[in-house]
C-alpha positions, 0 to 999 in steps of 0.5 A: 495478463489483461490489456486495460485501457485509459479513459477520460476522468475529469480533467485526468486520464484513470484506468478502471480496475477489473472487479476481479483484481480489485478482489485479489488485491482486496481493495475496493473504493476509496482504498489507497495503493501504491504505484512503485517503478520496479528494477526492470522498468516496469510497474507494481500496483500494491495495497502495500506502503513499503515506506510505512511498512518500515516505519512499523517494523523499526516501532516493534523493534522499539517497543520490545526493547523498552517494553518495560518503560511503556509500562511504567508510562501506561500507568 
């Protein structure tokens, strides 16, 4: 565990990233993450949007199933 501390940013209070998470999480400068309240009360900081996540799943479930259509339409 590593303590981070906050710092002034502009008008905005921002943490600054080890180089060495942003390396395990391989993300790096303008890279989007995700901020999520876990059950507990804590925090997860991810590179991964459950939300879109979802969205993909239910358009490869789609897109199996009428596989055939897209074809036709790819025409």
């Amino acid at each position: 565990m590593s303590a981070l501390k906050l710092t002034q940013i502009g008008n905005s209070v921002g943490v600054i990233l080890p180089k060495e998470v942003l390396a395990s999480m391989n993300v790096g400068k303008g890279d989007t993450i995700y901020l999520t309240q876990a059950a507990g009360g804590g925090f997860t900081l991810t590179p991964y949007d459950e939300e879109f996540e979802r969205q993909m799943e239910a358009a490869r479930r789609i897109m199996k199933k009428r596989r055939n259509v897209l074809r036709e339409l790819a025409k």
